[in-house]
N, C-alpha and C positions, 0 to 999 in steps of 0.2 A: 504475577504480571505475565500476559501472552507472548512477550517479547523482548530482548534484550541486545544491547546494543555492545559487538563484539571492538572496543578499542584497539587489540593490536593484529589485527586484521587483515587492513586495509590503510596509508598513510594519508592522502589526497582525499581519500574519498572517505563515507561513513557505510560500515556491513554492521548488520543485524540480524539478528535468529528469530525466528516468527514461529509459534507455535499453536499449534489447535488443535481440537479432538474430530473434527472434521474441516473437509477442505473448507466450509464457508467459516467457520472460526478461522484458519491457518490465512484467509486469504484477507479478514478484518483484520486480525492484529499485524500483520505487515503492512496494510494501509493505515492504519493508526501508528507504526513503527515511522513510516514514511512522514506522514503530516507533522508529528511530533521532532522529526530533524528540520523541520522548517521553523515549528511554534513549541514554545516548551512548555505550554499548558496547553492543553486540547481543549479544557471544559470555556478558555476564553473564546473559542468557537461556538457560535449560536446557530444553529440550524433557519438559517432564515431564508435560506434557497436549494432547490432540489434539480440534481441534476441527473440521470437514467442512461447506463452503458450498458450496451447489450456486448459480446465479446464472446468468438467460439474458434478453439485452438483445435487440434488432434493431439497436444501434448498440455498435460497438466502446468507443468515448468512453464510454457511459454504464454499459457491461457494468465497464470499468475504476471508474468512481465509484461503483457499489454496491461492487465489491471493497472498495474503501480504504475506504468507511461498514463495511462490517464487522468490520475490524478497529479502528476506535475505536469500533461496538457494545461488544464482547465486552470490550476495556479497558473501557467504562464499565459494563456489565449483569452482569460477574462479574469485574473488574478483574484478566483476564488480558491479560499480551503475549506476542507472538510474534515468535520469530528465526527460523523457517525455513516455507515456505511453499513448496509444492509446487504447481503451478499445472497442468491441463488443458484446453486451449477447442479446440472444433471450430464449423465452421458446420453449422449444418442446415438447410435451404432459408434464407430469410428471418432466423433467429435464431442469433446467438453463444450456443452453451451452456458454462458453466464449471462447471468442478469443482478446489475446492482444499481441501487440506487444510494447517491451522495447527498447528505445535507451539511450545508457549510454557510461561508458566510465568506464576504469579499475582504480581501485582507486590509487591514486598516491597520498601520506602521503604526498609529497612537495607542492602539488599543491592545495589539496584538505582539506578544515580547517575542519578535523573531530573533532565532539564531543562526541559519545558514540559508544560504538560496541554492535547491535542490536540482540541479541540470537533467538528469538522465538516473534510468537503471542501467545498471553494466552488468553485460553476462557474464564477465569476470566472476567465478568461483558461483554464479548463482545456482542454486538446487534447492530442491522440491523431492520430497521423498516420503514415502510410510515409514511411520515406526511405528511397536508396540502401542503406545500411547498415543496413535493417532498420523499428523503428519507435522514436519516441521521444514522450514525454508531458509536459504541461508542468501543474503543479498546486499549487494553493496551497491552503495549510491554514490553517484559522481554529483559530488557540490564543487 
């Protein structure tokens, strides 16, 4: 599993370890980490709407924390989620540019076995960093 949910962490909030062998794996399973503390099965998510963020940071860290702010935008501003996320980033001199695109589906309370309502990322203890094995990011969400 690309990602693991760190319990003694964080009290209020929910932190998680995201990991990948490149940043667009590292930066999918933290938005699968994310959608997954709202819906505890993803696969009841149907790709039945696609939504396209484009996002360019100078800092890897914060290119990743707009990421995850737009997917609990778009659950809050048209109360869609998403299970699959396709992710693109290059550098271009100075700036990380991304391009992803979301499929998801509108949240439906009958269908969909929510467990928490997701507010914000917090920069609280967030990090993004290389390792041997790639890169891994550590993130807490304020529910």
């Amino acid at each position: 599993m690309p990602y693991v949910f760190l319990e003694d962490m964080a009290t209020a909030d929910i932190a998680f370890e995201a990991k990948g062998k490149n940043l667009e794996e590292l930066f999918i399973a933290a938005a699968q980490a994310t959608t997954n503390v709202m819906v505890r099965d993803l696969r009841q998510i149907k790709a039945k709407e696609r939504r396209e963020i484009l996002i360019e940071d100078d800092e890897i860290d914060m290119l990743l924390f707009n990421f995850l702010q737009e997917i609990i935008f778009y659950k809050d501003a048209e109360q869609l989620i998403f299970s699959r996320y396709d992710v693109k980033i290059r550098k271009e001199g100075p700036h990380f540019k991304l391009k992803a695109e979301f499929y998801g589906e509108r949240l439906d309370m009958m269908k969909h076995d929510l467990i928490v309502d997701v507010k914000a990322v917090t920069l609280h203890q967030f990090e993004v960093k290389k390792t041997d094995a790639g890169w891994e990011a550590i993130v807490i969400l304020d529910i």
